[in-house]
C-alpha positions in Angstrom: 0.0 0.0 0.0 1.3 3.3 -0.5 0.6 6.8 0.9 -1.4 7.9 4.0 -3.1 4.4 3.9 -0.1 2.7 4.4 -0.3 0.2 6.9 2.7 -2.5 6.3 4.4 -3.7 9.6 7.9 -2.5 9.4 10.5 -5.1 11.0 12.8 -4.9 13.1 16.0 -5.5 10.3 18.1 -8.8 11.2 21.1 -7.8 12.4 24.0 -10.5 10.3 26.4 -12.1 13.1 30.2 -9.5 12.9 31.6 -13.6 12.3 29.8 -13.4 9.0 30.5 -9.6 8.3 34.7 -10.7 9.2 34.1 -13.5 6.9 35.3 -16.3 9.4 33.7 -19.4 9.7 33.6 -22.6 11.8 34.2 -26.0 10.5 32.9 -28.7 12.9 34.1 -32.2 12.0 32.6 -34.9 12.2 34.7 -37.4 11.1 34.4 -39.4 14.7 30.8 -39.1 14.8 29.4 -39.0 11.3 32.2 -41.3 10.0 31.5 -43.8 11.9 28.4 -45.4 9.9 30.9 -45.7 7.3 32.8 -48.4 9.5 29.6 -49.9 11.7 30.9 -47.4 14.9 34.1 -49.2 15.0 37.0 -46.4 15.4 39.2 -47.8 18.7 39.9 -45.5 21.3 43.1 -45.2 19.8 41.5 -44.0 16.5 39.7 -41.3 18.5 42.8 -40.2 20.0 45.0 -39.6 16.6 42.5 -38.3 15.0 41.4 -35.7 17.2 44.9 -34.3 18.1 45.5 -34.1 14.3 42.3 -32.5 13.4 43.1 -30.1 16.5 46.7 -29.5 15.5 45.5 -28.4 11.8 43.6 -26.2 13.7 40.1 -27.9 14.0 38.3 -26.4 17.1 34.7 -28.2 17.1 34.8 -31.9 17.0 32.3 -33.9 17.2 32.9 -37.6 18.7 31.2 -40.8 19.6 28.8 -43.4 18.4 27.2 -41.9 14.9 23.6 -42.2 16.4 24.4 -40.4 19.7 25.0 -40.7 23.3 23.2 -44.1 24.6 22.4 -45.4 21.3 23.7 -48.4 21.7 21.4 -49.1 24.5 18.9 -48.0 22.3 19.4 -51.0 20.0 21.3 -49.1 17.1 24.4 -51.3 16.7 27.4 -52.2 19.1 30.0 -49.5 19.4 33.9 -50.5 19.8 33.6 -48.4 23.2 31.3 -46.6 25.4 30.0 -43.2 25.0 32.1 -42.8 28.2 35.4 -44.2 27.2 34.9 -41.8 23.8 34.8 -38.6 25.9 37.5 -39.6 28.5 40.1 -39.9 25.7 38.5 -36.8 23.9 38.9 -35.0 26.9 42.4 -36.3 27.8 43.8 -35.4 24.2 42.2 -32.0 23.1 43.4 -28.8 24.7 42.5 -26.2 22.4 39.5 -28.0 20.1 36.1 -27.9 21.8 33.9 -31.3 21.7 30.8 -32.6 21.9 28.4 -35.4 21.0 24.9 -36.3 19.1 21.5 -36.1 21.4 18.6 -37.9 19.9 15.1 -37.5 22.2 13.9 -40.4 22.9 17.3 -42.4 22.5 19.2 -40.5 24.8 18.7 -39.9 28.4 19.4 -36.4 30.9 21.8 -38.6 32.8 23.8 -38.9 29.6 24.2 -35.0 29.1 25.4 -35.1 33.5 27.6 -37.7 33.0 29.1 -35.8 29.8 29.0 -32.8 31.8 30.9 -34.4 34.5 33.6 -36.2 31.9 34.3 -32.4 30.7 32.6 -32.7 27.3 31.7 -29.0 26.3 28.9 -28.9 23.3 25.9 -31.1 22.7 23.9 -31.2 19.1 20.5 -31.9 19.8 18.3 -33.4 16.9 15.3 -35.3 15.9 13.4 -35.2 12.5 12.4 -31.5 12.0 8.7 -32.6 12.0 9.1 -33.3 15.6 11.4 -30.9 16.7 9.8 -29.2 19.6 10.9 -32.6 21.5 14.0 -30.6 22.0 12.7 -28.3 24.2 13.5 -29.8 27.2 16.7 -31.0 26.6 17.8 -28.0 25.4 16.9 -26.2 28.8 19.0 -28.9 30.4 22.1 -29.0 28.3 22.0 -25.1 29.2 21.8 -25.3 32.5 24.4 -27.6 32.3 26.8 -24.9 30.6 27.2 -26.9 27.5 26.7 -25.0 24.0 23.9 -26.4 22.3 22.7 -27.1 18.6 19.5 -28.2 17.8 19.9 -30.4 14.5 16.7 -30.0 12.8 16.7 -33.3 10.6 15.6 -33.7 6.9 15.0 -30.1 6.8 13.5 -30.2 3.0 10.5 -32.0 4.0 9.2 -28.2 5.4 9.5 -25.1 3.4 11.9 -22.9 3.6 9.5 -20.1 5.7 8.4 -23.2 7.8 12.3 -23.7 8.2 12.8 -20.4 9.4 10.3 -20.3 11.9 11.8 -24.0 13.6 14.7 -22.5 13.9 13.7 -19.1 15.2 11.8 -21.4 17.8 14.6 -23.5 18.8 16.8 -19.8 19.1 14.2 -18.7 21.5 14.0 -22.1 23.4 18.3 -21.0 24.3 20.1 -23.2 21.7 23.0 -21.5 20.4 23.1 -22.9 16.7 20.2 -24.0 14.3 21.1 -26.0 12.0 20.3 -26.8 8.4 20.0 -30.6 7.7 19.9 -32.3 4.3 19.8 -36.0 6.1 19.7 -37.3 2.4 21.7 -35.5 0.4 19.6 -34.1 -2.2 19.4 -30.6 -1.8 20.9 -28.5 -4.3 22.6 -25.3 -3.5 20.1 -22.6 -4.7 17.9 -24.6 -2.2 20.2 -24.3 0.5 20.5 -20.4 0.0 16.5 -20.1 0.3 16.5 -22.0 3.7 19.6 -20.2 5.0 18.0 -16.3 3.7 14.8 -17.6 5.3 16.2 -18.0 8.9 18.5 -15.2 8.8 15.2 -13.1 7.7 13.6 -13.8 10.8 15.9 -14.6 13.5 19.5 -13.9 15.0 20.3 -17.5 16.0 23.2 -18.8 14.6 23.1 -21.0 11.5 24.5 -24.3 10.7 24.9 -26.7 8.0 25.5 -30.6 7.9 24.9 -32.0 4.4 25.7 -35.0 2.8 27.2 -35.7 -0.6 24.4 -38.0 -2.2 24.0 -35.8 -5.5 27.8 -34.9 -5.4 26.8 -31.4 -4.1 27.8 -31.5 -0.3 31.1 -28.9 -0.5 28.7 -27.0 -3.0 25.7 -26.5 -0.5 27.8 -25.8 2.6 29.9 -22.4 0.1 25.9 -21.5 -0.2 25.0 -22.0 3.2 28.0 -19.4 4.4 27.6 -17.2 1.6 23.7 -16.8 2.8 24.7 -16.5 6.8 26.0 -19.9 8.4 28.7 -19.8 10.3 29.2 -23.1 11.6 29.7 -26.1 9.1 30.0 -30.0 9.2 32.4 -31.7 7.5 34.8 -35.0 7.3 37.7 -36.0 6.1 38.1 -38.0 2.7 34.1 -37.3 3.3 33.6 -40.4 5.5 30.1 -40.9 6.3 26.6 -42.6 6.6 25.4 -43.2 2.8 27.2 -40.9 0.4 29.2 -39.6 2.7 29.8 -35.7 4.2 31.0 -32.5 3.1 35.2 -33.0 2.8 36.9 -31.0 5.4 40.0 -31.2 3.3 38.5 -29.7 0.0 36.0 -27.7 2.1 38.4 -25.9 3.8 40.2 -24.6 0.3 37.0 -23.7 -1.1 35.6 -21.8 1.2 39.7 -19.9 2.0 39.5 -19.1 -2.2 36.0 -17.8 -1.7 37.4 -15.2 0.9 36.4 -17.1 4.0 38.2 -17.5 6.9 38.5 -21.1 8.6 42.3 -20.9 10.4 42.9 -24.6 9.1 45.5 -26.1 7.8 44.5 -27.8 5.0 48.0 -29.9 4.4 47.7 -31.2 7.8 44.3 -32.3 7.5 45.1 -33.7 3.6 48.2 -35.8 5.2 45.4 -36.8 8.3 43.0 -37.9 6.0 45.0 -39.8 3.4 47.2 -41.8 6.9 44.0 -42.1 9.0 40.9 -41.8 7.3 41.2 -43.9 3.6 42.8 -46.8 4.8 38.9 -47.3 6.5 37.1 -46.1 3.4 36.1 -49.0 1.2 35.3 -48.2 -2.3 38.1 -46.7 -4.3 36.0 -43.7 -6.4 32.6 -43.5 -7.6 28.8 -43.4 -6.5 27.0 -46.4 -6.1 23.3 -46.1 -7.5 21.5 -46.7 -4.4 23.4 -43.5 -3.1 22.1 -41.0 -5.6 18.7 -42.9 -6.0 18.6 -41.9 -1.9 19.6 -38.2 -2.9 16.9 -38.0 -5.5 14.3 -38.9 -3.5 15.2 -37.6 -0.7 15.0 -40.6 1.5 17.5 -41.3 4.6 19.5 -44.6 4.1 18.9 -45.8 8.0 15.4 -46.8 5.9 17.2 -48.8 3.3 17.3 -52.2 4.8 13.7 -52.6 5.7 12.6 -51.3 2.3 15.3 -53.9 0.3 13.7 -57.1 2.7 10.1 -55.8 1.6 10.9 -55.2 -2.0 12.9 -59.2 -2.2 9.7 -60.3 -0.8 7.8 -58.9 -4.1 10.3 -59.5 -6.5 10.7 -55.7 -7.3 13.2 -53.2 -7.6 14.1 -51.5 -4.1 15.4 -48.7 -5.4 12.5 -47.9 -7.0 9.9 -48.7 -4.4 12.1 -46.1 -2.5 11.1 -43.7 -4.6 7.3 -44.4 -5.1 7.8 -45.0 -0.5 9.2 -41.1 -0.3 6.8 -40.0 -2.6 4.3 -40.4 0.1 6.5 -40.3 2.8 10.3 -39.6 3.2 10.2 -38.4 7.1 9.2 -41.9 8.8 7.9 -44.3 6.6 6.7 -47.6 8.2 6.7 -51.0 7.7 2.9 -51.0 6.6 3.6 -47.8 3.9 5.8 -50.1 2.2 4.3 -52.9 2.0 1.4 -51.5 0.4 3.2 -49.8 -1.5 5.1 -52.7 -3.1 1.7 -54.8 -3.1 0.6 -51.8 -5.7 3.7 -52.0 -8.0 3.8 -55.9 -7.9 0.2 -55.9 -8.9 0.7 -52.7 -11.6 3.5 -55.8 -13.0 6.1 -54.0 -11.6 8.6 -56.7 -11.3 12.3 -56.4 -10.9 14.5 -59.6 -10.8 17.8 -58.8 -9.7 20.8 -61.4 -10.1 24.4 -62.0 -11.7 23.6 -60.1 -14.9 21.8 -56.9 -13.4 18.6 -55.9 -12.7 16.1 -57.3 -15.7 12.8 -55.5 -15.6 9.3 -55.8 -16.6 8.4 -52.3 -15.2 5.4 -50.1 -16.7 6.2 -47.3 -19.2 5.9 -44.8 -15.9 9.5 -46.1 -14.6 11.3 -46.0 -17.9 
């Protein structure tokens, strides 16, 4: 409207953190944490240690540490960890004296006693996070980390499944609720930078919290999003080295930190120590020698999170169709937290539509309709 009958509500402007302004940004790694899907949660205690001091002595200061799924999750039935969540922060703790670190927090897997007895062990951040659907489950536990004096981050996971405004107002929520960082999750790798930018411009629009961004590398875009993500406002950025990581694998701290120094970012990393760290410690553990496998960009196109994977490959061997493809007609419907029953009706549809996939020695050999040509 314009003249007297103006009546617009003027905002106050969002004030961009001075760390963005000066152009310096945090890396958090992730390698300990993240990386350790990649090896079933295996890294030794040992592992822990070298890694660590090298990631602090090329100048890493967040690093993130323990069993991939987060403190008790072991307990919680999600696979058998080399150690304890306790034995992980004891050598943390002994090791790092300039690096800050901290450990995963799912509600509903993990327990307030695990944040004391963190607390108590000296740990000093916590990343809170649960499916952004469901994030106000964090509430609590956010309140208690505080009071606990850790920093906290409330991961809000498999962000793309809101919209970017609906983005912005989870993480101007979790802001108000204390957390320091909200962060920007593509849990399946298939966001695509210009994406990344509207979520990131979003939040900013609305809210002073500070912004994060953990993506992985399904569509080969990781180290692409996260240069968007800081060019739009985040400050804080998850990455690995050689990329280790559940499904496609993360963000490379190695090549990360050289892209975002040539794009006139500051990160105060070395990035020949942490290319000599990676190729000694790091790709002796990685399996596959270059390349995608299928399933992992099928996962980034639909935007489905791999922990699904198994369930929906036992289902689609059960009616003799293509998983990969039921895992696409499953997320059209839902990619947040399909169950059992989703699926199978699901596959009962595409069986019945003579949608049958026969995989063996020679490849897949289909008899699919025209639609998945």
């Amino acid at each position: 409207m314009t003249g007297n009958n103006r009546t617009d509500k003027i905002e106050k402007p969002i004030t961009i953190p001075a760390r963005v302004k000066n152009r310096e940004i945090t890396i958090l790694d992730t390698t300990l944490r993240d990386g350790s899907y990649a090896i079933d949660f295996q890294f030794s205690l040992d592992d822990t240690r070298r890694i660590a001091s090298e990631l602090e002595s090329a100048g890493v200061r967040q690093i993130e540490i323990g069993h991939g799924w987060g403190l008790n999750a072991e307990s919680a039935g999600l696979g058998k960890a080399a150690h304890t969540d306790r034995e992980y922060i004891q050598v943390a703790r002994e090791v790092l004296k300039k690096a800050k670190f901290g450990c995963f927090f799912i509600p509903g897997v993990a327990r307030a006693g695990d944040l004391i007895m963190a607390r108590d062990l000296g740990m000093d951040f916590v990343r809170i996070g649960n499916n952004i659907t469901q994030y106000t489950e964090q509430e609590d536990y956010i309140t208690i980390a505080k009071n606990l004096g850790f920093t906290v981050s409330s991961n809000l996971l498999k962000s793309y499944v809101v919209s970017p405004d609906e983005f912005a107002k989870c993480a101007k929520h979790v802001g108000e609720m204390g957390a320091d960082v909200a962060v920007l999750v593509d849990s399946a790798g298939g966001m695509i930078p210009r994406e990344v930018r509207q979520y990131i411009r979003a939040a900013r629009a609305v809210s002073d919290v500070n912004l994060g961004f953990h993506g992985h590398d399904n569509l080969g875009l990781a180290n692409a999003n996260v240069l968007a993500a800081v060019e739009e406002g985040a400050t804080i950025v998850d990455s690995t080295l050689q990329g280790i990581g559940r499904s496609a694998g993360n963000a490379i701290t190695e090549s990360l930190a050289m892209i975002l120094e040539k794009s006139g970012f500051e990160t105060g990393l070395d990035v020949y120590k942490l290319m000599s760290s990676g190729e000694r410690l790091i790709r002796p553990h990685l399996v596959s020698s270059g390349g995608f496998e299928a399933i992992d960009f099928v996962l980034g196109i639909a935007r489905f999170h791999s922990s699904f994977v198994p369930m929906v490959k036992e289902v689609a061997e059960n009616y003799s169709i293509d998983y990969m493809k039921l895992i696409i007609e499953v997320a059209e419907i839902n990619r947040t937290k399909p169950g059992r029953e989703l699926v199978e009706s699901v596959a009962i549809k595409m069986a019945s539509e003579g949608i049958s996939n026969v995989i063996n020695d020679e490849g897949i050999k289909s008899t699919s309709a025209e639609k998945y040509a």
